[in-house]
DSSP file (Angstrom, degrees, kcal/mol; ACC not computed):
  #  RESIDUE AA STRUCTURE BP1 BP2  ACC     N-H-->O    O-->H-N    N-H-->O    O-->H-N    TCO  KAPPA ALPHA  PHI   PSI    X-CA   Y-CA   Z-CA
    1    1 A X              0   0    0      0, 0.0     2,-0.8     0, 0.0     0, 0.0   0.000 360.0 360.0 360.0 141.2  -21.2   40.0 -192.5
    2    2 A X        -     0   0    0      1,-0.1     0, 0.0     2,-0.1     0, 0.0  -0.817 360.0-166.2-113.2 135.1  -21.8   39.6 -189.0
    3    3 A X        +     0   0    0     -2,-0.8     2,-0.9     2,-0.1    -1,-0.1   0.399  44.8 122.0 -70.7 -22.2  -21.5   42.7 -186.9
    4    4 A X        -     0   0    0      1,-0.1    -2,-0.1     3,-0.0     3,-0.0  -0.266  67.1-127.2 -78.4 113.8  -21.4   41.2 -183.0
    5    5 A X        -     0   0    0     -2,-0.9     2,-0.2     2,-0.1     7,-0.1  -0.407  22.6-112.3 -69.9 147.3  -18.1   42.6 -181.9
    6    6 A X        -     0   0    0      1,-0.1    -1,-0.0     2,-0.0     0, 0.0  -0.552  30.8-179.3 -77.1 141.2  -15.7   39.8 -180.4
    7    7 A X    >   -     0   0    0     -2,-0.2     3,-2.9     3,-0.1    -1,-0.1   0.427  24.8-143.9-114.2 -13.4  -15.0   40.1 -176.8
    8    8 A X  T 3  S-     0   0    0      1,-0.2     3,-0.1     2,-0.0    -2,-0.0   0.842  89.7 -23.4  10.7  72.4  -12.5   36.8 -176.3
    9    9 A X  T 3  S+     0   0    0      1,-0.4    -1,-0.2    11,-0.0     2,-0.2   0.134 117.3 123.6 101.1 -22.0  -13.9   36.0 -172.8
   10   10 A X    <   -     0   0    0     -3,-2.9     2,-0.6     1,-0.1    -1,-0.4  -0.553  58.3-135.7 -89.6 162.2  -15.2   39.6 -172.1
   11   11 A X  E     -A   19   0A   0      8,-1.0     8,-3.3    -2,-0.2     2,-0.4  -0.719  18.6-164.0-114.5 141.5  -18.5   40.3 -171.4
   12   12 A X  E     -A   18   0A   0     -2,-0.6     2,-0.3     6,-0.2     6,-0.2  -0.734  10.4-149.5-104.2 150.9  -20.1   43.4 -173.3
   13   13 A X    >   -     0   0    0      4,-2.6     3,-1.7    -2,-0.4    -1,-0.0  -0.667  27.1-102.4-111.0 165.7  -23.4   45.1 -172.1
   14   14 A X  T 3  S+     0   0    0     -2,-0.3    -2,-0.0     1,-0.3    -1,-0.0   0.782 118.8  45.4 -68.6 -20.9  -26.3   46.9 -173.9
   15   15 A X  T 3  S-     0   0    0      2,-0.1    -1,-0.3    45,-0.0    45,-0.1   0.074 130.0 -87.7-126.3  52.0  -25.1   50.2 -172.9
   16   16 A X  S <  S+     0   0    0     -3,-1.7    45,-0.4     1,-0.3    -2,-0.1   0.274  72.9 145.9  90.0 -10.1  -21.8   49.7 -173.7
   17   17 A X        -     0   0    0     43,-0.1    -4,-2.6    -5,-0.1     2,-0.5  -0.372  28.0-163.5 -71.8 150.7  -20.1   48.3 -170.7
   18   18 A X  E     -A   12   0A   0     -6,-0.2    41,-2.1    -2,-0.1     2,-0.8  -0.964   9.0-149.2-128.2 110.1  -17.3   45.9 -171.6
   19   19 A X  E     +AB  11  58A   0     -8,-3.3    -8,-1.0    -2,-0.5     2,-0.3  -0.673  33.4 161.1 -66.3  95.0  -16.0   43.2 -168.2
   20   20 A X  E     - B   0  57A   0     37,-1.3    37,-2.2    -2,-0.8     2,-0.4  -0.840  57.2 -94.7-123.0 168.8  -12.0   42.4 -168.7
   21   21 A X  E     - B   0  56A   0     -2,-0.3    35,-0.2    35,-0.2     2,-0.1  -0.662  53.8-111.1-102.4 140.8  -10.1   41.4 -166.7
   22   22 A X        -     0   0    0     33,-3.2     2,-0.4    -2,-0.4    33,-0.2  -0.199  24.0-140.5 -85.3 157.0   -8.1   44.9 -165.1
   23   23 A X    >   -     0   0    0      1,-0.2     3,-2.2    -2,-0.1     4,-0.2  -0.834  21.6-115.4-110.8 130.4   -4.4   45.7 -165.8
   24   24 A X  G >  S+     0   0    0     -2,-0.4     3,-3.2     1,-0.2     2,-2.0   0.922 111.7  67.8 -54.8 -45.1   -1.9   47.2 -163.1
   25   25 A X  G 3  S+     0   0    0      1,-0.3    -1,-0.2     2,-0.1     4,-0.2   0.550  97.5  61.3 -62.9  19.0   -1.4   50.7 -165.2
   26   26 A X  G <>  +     0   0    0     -3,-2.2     4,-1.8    -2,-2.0     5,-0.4   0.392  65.3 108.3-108.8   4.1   -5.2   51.1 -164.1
   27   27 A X  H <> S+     0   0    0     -3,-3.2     4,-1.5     1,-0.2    -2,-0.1   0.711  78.6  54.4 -57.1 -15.0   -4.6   51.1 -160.2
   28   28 A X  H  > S+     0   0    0      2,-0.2     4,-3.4     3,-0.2    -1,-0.2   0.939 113.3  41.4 -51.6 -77.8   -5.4   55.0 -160.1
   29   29 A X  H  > S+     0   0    0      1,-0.3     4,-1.5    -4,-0.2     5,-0.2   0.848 116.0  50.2 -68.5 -21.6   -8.8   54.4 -161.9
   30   30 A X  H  X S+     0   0    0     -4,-1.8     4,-2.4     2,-0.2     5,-0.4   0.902 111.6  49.2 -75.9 -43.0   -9.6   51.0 -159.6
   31   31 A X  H  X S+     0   0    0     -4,-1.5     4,-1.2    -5,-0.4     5,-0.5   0.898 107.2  57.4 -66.3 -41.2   -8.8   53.0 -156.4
   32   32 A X  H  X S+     0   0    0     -4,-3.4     4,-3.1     2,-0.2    -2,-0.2   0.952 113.1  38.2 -29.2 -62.8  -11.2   55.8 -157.8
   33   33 A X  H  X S+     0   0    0     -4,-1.5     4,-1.4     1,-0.2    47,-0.2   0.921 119.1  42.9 -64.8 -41.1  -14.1   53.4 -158.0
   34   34 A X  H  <>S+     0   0    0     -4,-2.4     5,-3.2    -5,-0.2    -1,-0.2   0.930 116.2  47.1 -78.5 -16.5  -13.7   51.4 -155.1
   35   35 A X  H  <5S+     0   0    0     -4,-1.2    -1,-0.2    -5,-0.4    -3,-0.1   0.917 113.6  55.5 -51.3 -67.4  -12.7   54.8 -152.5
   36   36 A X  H  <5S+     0   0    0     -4,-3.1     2,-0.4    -5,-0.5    -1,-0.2   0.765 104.7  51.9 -42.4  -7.6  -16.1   56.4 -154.4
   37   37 A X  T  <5S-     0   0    0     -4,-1.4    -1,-0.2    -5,-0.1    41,-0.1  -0.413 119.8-121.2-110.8  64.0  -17.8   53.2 -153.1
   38   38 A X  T   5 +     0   0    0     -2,-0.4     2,-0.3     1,-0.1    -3,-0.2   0.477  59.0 149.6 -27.3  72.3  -16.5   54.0 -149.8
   39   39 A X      < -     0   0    0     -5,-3.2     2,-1.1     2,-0.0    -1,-0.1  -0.634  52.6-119.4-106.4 179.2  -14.6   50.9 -149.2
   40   40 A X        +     0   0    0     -2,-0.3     2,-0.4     2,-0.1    -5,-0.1  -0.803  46.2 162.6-115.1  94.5  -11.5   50.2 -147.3
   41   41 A X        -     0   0    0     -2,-1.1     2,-1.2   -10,-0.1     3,-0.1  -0.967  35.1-139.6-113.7 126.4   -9.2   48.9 -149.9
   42   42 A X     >  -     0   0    0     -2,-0.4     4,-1.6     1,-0.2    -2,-0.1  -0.644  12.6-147.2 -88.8 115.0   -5.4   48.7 -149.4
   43   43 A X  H >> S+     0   0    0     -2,-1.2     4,-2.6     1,-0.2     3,-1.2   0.769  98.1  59.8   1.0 -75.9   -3.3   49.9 -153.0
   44   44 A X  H 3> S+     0   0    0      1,-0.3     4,-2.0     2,-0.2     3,-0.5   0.899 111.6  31.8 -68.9 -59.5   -0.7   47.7 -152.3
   45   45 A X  H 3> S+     0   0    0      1,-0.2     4,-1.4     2,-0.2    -1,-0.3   0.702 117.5  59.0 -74.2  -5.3   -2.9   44.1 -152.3
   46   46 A X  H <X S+     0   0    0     -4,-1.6     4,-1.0    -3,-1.2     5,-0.2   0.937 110.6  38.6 -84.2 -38.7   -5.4   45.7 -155.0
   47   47 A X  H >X S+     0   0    0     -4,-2.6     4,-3.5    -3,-0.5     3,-1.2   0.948 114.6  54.8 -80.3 -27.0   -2.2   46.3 -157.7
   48   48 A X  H >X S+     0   0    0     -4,-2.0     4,-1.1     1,-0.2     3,-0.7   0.904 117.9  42.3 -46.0 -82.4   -0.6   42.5 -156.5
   49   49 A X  H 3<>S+     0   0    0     -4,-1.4     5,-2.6     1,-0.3     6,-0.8   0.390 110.3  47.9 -30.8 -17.3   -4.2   41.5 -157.6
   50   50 A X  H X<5S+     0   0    0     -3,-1.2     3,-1.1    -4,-1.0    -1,-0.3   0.819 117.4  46.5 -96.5 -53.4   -4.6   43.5 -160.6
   51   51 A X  H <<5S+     0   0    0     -4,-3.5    -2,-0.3    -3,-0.7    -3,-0.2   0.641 111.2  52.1 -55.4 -15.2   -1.1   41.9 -161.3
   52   52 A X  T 3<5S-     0   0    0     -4,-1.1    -1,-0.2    -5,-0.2    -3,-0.2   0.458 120.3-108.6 -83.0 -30.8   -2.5   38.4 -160.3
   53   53 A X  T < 5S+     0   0    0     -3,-1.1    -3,-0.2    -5,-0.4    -2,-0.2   0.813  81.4 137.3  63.5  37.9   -5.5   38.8 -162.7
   54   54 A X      < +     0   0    0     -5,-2.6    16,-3.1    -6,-0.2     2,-0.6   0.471  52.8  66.4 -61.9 -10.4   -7.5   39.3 -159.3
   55   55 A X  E     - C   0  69A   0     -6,-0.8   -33,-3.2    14,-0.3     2,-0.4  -0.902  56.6-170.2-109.5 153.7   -9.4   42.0 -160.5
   56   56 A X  E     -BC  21  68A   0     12,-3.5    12,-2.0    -2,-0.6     2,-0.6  -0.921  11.3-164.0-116.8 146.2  -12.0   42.8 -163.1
   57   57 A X  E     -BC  20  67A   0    -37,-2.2   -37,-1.3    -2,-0.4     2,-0.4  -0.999  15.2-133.4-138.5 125.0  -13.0   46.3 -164.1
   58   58 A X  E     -BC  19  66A   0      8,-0.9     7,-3.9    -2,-0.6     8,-2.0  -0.745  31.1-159.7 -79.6 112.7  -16.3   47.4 -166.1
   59   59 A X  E     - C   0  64A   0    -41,-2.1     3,-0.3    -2,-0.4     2,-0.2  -0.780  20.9-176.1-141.5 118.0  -15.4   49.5 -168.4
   60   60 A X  E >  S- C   0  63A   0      3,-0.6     3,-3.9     1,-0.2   -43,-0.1  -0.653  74.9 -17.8  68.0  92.2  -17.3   52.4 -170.7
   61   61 A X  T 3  S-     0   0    0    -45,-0.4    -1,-0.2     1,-0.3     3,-0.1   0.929 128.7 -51.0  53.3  49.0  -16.0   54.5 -173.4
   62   62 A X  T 3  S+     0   0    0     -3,-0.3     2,-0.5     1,-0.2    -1,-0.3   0.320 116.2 111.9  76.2 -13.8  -12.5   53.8 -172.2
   63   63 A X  E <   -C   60   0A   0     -3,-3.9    -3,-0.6     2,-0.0    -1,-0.2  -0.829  69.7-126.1-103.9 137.0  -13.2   54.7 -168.4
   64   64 A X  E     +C   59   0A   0     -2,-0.5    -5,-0.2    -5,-0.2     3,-0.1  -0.358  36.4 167.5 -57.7 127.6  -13.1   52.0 -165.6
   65   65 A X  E     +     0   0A   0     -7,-3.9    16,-2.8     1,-0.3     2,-0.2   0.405  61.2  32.9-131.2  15.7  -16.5   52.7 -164.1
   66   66 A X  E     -CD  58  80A   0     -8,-2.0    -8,-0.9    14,-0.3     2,-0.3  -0.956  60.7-170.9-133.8 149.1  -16.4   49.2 -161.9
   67   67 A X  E     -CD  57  79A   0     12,-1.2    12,-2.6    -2,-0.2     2,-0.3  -0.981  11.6-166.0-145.1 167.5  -14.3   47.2 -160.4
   68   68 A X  E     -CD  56  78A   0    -12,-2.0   -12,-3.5    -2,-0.3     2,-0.7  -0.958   8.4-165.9-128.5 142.7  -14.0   43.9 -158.7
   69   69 A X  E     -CD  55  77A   0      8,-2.4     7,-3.3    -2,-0.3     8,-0.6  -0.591  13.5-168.2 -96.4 119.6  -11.2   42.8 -156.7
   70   70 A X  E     - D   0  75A   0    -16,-3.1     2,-0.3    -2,-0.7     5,-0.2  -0.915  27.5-165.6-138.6 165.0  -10.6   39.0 -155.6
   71   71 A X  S    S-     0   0    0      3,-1.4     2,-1.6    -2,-0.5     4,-0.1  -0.588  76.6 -54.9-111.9  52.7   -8.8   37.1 -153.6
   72   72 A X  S    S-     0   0    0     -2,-0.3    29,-0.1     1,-0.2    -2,-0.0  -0.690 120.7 -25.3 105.1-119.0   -9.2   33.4 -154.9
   73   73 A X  S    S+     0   0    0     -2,-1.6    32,-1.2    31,-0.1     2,-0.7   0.039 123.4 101.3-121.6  23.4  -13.0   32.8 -155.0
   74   74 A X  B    S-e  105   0B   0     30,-0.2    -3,-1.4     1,-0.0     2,-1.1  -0.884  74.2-126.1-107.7 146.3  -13.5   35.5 -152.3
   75   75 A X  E     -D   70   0A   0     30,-2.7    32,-0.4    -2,-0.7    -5,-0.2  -0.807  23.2-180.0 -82.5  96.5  -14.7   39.2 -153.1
   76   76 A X  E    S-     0   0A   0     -7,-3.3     2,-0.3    -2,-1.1    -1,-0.2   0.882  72.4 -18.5 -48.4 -44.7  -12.3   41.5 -151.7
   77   77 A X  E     -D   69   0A   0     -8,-0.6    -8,-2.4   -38,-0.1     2,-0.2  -0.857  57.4-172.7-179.0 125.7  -14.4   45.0 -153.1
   78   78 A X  E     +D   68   0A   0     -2,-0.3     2,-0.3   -10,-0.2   -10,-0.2  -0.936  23.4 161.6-137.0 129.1  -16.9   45.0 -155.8
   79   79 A X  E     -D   67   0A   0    -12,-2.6   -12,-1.2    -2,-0.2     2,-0.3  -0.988  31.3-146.9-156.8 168.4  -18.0   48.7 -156.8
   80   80 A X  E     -D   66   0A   0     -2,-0.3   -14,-0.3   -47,-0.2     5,-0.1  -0.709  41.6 -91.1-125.2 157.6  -19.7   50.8 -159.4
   81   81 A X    >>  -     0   0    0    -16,-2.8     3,-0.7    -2,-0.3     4,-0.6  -0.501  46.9-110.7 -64.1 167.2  -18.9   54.7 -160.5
   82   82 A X  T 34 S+     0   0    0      1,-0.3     3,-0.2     2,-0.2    -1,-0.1   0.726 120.3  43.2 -92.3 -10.6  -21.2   56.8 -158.3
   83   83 A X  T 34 S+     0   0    0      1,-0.2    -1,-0.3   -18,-0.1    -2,-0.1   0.448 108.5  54.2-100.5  -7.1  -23.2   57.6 -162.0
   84   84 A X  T <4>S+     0   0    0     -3,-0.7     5,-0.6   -19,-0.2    -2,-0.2   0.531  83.0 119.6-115.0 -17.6  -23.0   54.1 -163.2
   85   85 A X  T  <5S+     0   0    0     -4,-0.6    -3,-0.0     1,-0.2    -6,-0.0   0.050  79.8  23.4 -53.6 135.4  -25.1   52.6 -159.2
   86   86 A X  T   5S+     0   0    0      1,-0.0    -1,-0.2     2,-0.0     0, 0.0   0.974 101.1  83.4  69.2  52.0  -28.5   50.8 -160.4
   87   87 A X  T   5S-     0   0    0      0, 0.0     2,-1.2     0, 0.0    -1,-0.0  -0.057 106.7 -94.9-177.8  79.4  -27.9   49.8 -163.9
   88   88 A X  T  >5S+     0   0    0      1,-0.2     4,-2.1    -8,-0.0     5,-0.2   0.070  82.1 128.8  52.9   1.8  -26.0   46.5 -163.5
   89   89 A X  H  ><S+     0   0    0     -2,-1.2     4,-1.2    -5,-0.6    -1,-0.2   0.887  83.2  43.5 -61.8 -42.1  -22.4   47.5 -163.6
   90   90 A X  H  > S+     0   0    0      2,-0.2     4,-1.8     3,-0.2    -1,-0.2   0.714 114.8  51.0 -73.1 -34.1  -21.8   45.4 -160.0
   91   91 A X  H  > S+     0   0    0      2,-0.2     4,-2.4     3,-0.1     5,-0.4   0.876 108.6  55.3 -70.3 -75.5  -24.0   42.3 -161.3
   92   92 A X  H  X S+     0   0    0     -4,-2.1     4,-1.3     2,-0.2    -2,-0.2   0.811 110.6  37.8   2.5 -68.6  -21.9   42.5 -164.2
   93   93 A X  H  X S+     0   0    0     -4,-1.2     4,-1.5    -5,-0.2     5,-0.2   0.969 114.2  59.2 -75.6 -55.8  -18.5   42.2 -162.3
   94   94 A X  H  < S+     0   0    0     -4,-1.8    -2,-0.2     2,-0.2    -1,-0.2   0.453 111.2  37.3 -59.0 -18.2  -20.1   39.7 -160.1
   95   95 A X  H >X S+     0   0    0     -4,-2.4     4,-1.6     3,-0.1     3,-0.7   0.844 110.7  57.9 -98.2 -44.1  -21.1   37.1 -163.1
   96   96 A X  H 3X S+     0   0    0     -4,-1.3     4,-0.6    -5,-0.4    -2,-0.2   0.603 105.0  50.6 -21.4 -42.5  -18.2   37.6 -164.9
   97   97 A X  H 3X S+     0   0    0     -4,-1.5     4,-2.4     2,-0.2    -1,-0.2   0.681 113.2  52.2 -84.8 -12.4  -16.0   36.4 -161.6
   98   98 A X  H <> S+     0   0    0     -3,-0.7     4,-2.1    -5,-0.2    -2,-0.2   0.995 100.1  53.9 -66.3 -55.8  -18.2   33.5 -161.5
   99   99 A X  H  < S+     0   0    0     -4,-1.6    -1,-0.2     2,-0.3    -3,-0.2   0.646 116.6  38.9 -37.9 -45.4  -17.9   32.5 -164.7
  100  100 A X  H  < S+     0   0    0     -4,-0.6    -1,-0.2    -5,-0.2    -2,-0.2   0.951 128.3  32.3 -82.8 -61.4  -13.8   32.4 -164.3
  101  101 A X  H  < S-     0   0    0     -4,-2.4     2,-3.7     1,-0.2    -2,-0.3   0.439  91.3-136.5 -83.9  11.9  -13.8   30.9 -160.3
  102  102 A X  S  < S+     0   0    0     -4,-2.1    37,-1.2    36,-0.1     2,-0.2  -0.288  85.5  29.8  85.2 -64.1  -17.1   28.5 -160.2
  103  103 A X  E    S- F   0 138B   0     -2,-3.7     2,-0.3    35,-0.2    35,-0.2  -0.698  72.4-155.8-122.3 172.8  -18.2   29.8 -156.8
  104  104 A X  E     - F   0 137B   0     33,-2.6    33,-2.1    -2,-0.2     2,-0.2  -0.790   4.1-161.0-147.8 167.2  -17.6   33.3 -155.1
  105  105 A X  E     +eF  74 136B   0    -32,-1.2   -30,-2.7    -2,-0.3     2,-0.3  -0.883  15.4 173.5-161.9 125.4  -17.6   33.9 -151.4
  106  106 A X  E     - F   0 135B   0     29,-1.6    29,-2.1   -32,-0.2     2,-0.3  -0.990  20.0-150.9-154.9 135.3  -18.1   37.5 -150.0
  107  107 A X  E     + F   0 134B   0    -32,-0.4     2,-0.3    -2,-0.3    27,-0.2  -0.847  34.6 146.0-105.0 132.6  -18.6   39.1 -146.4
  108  108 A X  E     - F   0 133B   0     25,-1.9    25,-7.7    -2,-0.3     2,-0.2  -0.852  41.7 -91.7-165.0-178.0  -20.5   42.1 -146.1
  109  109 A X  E >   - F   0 132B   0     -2,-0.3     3,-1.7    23,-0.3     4,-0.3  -0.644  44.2-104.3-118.1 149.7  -23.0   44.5 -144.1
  110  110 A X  T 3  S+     0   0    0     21,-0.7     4,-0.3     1,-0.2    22,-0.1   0.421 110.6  77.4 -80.4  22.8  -26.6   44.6 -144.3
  111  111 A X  T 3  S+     0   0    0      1,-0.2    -1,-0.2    20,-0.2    20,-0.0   0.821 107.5  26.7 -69.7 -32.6  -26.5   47.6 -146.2
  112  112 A X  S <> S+     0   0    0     -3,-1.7     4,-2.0     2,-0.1     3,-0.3   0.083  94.1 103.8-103.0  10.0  -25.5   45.8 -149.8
  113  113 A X  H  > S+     0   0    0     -4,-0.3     4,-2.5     1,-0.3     5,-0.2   0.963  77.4  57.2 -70.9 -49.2  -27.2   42.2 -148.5
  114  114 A X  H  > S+     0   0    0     -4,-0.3     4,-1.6     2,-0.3    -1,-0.3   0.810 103.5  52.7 -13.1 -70.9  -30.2   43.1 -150.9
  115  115 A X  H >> S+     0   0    0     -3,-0.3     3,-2.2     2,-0.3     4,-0.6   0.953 111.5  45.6 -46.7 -70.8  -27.7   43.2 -153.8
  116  116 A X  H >X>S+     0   0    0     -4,-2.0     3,-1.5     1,-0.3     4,-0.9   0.818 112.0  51.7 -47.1 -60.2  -26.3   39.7 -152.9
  117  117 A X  H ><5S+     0   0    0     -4,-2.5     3,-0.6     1,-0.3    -1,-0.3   0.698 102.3  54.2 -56.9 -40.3  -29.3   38.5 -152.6
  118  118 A X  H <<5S+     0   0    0     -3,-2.2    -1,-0.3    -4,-1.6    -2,-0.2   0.696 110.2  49.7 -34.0 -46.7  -30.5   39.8 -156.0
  119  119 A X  H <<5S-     0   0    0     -3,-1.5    -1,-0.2    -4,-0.6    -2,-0.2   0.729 122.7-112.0 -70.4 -32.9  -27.3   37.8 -157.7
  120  120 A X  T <<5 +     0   0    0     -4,-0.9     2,-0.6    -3,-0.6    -3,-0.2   0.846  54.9 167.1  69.1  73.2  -28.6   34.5 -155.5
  121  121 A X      < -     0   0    0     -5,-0.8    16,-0.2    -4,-0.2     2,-0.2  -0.917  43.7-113.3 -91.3 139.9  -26.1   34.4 -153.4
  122  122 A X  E     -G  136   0B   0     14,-2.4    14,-2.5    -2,-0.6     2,-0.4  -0.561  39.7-152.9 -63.3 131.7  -26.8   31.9 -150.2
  123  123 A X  E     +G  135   0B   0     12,-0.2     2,-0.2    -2,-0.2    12,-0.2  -0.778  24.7 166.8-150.0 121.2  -26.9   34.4 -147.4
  124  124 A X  E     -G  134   0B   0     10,-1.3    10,-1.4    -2,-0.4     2,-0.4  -0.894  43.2-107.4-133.0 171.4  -25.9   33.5 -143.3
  125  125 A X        -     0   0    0      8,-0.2     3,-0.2    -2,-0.2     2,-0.2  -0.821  37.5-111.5-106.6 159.7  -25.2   36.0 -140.7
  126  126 A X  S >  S-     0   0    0     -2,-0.4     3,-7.8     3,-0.4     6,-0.2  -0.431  88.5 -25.7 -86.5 130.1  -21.5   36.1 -139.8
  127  127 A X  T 3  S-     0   0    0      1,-0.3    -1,-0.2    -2,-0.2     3,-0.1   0.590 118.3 -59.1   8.5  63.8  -21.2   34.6 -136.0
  128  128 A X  T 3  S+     0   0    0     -3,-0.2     2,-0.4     1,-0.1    -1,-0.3   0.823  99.2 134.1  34.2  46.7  -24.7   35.5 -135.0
  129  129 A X    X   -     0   0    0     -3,-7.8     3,-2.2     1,-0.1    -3,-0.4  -0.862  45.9-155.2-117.1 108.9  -24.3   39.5 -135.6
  130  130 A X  T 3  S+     0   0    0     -2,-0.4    -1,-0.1     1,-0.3    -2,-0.1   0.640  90.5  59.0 -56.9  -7.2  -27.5   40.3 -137.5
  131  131 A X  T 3  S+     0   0    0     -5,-0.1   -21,-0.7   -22,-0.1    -1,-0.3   0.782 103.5  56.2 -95.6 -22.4  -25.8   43.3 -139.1
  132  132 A X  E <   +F  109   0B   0     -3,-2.2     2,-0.3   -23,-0.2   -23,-0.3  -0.565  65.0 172.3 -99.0 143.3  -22.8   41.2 -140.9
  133  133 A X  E     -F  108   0B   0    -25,-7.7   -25,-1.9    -2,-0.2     2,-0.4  -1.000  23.1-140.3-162.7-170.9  -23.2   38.5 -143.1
  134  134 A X  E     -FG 107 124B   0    -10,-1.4   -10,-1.3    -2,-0.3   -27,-0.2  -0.963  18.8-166.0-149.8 138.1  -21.4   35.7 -145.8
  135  135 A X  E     -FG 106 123B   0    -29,-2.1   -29,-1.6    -2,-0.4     2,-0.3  -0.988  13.3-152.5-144.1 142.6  -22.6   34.7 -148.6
  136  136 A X  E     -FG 105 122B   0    -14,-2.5   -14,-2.4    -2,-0.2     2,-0.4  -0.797   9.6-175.8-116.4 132.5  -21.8   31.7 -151.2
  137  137 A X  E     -F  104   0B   0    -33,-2.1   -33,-2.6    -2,-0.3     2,-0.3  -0.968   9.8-176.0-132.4 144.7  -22.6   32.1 -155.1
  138  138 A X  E     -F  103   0B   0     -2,-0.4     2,-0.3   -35,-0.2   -35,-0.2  -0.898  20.7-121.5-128.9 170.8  -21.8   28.8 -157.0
  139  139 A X              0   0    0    -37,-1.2    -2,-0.0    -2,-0.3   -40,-0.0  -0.503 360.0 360.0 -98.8 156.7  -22.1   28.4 -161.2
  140  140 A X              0   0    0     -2,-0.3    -2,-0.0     0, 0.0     0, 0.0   0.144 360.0 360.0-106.8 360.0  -24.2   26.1 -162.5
């Protein structure tokens, strides 16, 4: 008997994280993640997106402990629970959105550029401000 629990399209991790795609009656637990990751996300375009099937949420023993939010192929807000940072929950969300749009496209500060770079995304600074940048991930 084979044992590998079915995921249809989600993707499950070794320590339990499961990638689906996130449901409006979660907008509570997606505004949770992405506040704790102090980003500036407005409610209103994250639950049109959760209603869109723009977001994906990493989730762990029944609690969302990521999400990512997109716009198309762009990454609105990708973030991890503050207990969940450094153990792949953000790579996770961020292969998993490839996998559905082909390419990603995401604008960001050099604080997370390390991450993107880690994923290989192709990395420019944003109108020659060394602190901004955009970056392009395509599937193979």
């Amino acid at each position: 008997m084979d044992d590998t629990p079915k995921t249809d399209g989600d993707t499950t991790e070794d320590d339990g994280i499961r990638v689906r795609e996130g449901d409006p009656a979660e907008l509570v637990a997606v505004m949770r993640v992405l506040d704790a990751g102090l980003l500036e996300a407005d409610a209103g375009e994250v639950r049109d997106r959760l209603a869109a099937g723009g977001c994906l949420v990493a989730e762990a023993s029944g609690r969302v402990v990521g999400a990512l939010v997109l716009d198309g192929d762009y990454v609105d807000a990708v973030a991890a629970s503050p207990s969940r940072r450094g153990r792949g929950v953000g790579t996770e969300l961020v292969r998993a959105a490839l996998d559905r749009r082909g390419r990603l496209v995401a604008d960001f500060d050099g604080g997370v550029k390390q991450f993107y770079e880690s994923l290989g995304f192709d990395i420019e600074e944003r109108n020659g401000d060394e602190r901004r940048f955009r970056g392009v991930l395509r599937g193979e």
